[in-house]
Backbone as CSV, one residue per row, in Angstrom:
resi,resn,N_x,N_y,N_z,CA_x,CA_y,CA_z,C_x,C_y,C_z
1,UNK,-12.781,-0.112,-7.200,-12.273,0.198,-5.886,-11.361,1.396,-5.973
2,UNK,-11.493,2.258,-5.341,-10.489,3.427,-4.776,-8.821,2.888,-4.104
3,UNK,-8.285,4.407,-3.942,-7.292,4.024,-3.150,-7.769,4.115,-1.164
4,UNK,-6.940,3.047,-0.913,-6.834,3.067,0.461,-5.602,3.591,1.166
5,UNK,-5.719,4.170,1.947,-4.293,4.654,3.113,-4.209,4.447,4.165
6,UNK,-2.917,4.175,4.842,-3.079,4.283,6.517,-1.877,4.716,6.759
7,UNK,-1.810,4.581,8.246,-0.421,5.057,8.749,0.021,4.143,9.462
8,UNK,1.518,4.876,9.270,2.149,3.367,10.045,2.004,3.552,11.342
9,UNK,1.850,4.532,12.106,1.943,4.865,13.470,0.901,3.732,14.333
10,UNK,-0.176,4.375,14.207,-1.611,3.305,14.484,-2.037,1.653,14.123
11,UNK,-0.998,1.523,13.318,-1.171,0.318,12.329,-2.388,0.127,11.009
12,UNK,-2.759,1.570,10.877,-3.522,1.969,9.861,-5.256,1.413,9.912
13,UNK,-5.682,1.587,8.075,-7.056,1.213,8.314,-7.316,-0.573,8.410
14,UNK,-8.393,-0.729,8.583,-8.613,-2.095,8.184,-8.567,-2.389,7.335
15,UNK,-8.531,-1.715,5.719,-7.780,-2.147,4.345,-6.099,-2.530,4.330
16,UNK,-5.473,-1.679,5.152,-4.317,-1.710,5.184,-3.789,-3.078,5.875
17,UNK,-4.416,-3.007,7.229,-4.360,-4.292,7.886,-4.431,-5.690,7.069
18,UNK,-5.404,-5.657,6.209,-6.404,-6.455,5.285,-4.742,-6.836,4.324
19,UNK,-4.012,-5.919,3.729,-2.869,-5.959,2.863,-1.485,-6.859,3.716
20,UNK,-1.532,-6.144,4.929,-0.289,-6.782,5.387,-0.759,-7.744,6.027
21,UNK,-1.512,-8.341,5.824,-1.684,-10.112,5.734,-1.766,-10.799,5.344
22,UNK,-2.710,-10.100,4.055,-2.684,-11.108,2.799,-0.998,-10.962,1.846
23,UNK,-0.529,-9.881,2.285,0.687,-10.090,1.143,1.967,-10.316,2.213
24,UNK,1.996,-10.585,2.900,3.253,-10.701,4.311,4.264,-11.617,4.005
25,UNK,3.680,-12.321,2.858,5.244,-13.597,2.148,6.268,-12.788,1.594
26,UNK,5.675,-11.178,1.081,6.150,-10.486,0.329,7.244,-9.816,0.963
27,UNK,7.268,-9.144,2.405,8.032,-8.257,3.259,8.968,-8.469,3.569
28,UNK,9.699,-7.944,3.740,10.994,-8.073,4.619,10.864,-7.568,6.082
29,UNK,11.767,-8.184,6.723,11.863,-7.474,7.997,11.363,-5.829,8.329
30,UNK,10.836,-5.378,9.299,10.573,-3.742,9.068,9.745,-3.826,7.826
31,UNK,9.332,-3.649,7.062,8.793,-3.523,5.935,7.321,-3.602,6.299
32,UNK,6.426,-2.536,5.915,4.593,-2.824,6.013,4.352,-1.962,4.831
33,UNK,2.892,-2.260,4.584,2.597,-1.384,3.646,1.805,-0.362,4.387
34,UNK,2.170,0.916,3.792,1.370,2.000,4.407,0.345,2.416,2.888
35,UNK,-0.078,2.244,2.027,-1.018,2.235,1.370,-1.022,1.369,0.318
36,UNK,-2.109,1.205,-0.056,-2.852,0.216,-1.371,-3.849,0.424,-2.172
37,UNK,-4.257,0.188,-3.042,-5.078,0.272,-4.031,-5.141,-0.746,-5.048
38,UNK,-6.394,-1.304,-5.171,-6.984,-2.361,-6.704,-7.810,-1.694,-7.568
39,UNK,-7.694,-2.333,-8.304,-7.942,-2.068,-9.808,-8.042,-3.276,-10.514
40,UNK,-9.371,-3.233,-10.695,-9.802,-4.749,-11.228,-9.210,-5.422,-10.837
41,UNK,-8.321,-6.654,-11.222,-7.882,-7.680,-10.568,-6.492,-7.414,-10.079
42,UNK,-5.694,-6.196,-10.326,-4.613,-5.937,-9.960,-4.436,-5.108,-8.717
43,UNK,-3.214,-5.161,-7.928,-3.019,-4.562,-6.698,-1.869,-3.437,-6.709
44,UNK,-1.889,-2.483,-6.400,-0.461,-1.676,-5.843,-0.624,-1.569,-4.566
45,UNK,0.568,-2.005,-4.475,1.080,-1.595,-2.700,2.075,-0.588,-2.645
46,UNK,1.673,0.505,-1.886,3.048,1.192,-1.300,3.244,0.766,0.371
47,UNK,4.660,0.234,0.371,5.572,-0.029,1.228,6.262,1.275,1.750
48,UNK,6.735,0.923,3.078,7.662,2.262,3.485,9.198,2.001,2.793
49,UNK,9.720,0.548,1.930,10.618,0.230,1.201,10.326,0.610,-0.140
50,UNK,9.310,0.252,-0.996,9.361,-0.022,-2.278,7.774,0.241,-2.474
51,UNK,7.277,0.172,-3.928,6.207,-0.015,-5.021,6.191,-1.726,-5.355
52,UNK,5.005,-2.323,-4.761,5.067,-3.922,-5.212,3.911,-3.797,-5.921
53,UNK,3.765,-4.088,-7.173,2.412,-4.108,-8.325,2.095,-5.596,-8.916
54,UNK,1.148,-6.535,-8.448,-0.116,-7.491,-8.110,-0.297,-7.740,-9.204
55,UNK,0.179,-8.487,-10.153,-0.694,-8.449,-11.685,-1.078,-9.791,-11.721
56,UNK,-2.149,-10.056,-11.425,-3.399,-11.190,-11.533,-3.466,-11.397,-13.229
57,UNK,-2.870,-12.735,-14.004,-2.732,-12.941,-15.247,-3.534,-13.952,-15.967
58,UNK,-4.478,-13.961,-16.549,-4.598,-15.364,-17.206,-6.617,-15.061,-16.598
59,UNK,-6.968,-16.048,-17.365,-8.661,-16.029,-17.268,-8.741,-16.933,-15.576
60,UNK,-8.163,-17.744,-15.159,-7.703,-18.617,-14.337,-7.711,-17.824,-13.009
61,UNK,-7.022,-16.551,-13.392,-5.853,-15.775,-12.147,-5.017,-16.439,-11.517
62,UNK,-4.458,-17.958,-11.823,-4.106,-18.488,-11.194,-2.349,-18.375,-11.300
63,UNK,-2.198,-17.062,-12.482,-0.716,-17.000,-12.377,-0.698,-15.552,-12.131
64,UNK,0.204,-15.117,-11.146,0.114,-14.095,-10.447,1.391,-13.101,-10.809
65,UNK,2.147,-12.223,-11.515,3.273,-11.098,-11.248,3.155,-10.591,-10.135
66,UNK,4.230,-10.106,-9.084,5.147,-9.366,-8.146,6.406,-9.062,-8.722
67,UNK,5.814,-7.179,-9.185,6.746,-6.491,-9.556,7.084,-5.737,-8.669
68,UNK,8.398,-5.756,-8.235,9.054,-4.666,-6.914,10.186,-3.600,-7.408
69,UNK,9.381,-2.297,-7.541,10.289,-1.192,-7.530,10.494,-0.386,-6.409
70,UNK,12.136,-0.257,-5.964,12.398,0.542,-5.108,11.999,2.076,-5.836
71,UNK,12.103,2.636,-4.565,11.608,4.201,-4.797,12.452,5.144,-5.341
72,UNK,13.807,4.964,-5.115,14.844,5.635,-5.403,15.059,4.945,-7.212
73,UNK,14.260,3.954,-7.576,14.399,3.826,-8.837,13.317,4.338,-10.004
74,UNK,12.970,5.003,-9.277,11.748,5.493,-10.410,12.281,7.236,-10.550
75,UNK,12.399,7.521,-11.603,13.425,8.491,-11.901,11.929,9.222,-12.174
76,UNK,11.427,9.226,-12.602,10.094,10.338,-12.752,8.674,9.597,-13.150
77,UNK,7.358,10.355,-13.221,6.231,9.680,-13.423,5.300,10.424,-13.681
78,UNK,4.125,10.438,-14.120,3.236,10.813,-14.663,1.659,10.881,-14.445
79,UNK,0.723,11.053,-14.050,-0.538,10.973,-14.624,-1.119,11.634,-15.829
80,UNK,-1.925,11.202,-16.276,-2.928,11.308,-17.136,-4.733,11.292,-16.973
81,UNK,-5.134,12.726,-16.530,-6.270,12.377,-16.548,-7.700,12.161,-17.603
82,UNK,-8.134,11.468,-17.665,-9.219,11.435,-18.674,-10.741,12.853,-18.899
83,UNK,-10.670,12.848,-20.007,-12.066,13.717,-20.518,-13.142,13.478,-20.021
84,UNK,-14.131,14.110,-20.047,-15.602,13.912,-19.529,-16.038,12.739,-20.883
85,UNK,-15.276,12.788,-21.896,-16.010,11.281,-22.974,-15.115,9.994,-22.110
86,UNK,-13.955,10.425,-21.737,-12.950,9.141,-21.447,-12.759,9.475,-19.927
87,UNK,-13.225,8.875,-18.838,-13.082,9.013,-17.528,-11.535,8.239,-17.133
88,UNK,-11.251,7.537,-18.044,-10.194,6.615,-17.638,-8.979,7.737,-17.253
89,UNK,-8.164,6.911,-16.063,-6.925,7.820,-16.329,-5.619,6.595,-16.462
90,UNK,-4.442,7.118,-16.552,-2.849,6.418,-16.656,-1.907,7.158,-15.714
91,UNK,-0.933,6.020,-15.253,-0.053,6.362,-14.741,0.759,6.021,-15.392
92,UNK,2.173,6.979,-15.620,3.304,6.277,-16.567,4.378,6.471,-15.513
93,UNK,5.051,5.543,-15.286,6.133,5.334,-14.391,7.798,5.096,-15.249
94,UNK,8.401,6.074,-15.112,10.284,5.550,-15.902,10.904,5.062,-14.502
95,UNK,11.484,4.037,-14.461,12.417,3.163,-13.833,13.407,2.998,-14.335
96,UNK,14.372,3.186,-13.503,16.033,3.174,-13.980,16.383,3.920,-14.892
97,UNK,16.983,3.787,-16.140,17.604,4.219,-17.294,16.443,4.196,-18.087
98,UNK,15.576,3.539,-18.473,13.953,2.738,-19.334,14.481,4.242,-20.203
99,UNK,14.207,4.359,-20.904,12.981,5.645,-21.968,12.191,5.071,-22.066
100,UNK,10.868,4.211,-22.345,9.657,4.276,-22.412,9.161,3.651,-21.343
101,UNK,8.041,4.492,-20.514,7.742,3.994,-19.141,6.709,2.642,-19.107
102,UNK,7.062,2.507,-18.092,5.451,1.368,-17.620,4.127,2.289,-17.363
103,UNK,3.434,1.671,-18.049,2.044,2.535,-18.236,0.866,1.503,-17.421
104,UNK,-0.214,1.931,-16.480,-1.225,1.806,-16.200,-2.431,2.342,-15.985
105,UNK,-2.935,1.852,-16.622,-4.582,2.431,-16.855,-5.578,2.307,-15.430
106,UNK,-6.351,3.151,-15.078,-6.802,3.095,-13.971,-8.614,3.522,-14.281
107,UNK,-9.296,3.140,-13.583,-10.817,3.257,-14.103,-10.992,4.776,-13.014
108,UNK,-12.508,5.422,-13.277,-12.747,6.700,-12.690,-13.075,6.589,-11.375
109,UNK,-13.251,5.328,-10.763,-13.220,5.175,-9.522,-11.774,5.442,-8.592
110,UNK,-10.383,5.089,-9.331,-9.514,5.314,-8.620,-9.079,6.935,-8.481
111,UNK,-8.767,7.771,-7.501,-8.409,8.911,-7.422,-6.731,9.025,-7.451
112,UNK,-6.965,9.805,-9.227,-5.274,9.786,-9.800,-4.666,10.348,-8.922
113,UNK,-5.400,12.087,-8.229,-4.282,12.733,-7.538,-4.024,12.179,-6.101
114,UNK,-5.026,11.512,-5.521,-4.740,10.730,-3.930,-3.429,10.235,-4.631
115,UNK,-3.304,8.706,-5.718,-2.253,8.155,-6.269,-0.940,9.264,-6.413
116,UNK,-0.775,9.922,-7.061,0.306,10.929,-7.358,0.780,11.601,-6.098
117,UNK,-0.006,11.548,-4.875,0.289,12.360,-4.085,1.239,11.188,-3.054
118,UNK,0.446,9.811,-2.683,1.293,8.750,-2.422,2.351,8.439,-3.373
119,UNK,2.759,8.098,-4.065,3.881,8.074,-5.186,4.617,9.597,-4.962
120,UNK,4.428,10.145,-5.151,5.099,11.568,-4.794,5.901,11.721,-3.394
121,UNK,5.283,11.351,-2.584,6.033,11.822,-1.423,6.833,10.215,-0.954
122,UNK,6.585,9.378,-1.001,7.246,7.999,-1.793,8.757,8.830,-2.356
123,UNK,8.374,8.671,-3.462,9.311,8.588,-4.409,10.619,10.161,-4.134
124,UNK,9.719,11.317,-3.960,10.807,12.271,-3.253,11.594,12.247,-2.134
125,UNK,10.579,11.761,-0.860,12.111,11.020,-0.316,12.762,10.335,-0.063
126,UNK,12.492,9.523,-1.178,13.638,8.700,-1.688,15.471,9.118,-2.635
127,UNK,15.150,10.321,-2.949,16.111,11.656,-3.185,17.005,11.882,-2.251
């Protein structure tokens, strides 16, 4: 699966819609997600608050991570795109103080720079 986007104005696409229902235990007041993206069994959400990342664990899936980074805490980040032998790409994310980032691997279906460009304007104005 690719990334999905919407806007908050319209109440976005029907993926987006699709997110702020299935994850709505997650929100706070004011709070929607204005884009998302999966990746195999895992989810990122961007929020107009924060980065919430879906980690589906176990052969089961029946134990689930909700990791929530505000935006103003991700001090810098990264892609990595893959070779014509290695299509794969990574995102490396530093949070807080960290020196070594959180790293995720993403298959050639997801589009790194759509990602970098949501995370980017995310995360700058949050500055």
């Amino acid at each position: 699966m690719g990334l999905f986007t919407g806007t908050t104005k319209a109440g976005g696409s029907a993926e987006i819609k699709k997110y702020n229902t299935e994850y709505r235990q997650l929100l706070i007041d004011g709070e929607i997600i204005e884009a998302g993206f999966a990746v195999n069994r895992d989810t990122f959400l961007f929020t107009n608050r924060r980065l919430v990342m879906v980690n589906v664990q176990g052969l089961s899936g029946r134990k689930i991570e909700y990791l929530s980074i505000p935006y103003n805490r991700i001090t810098k980040f990264s892609i990595e795109t893959g070779a014509s032998f290695d299509p794969d790409a990574e995102l490396m994310l530093w949070i807080g103080g960290e020196t070594i980032p959180m790293e995720k691997k993403f298959t050639k279906e997801v589009n790194v720079y759509e990602l970098q460009k949501v995370l980017a304007s995310h995360v700058l104005s949050a500055i």
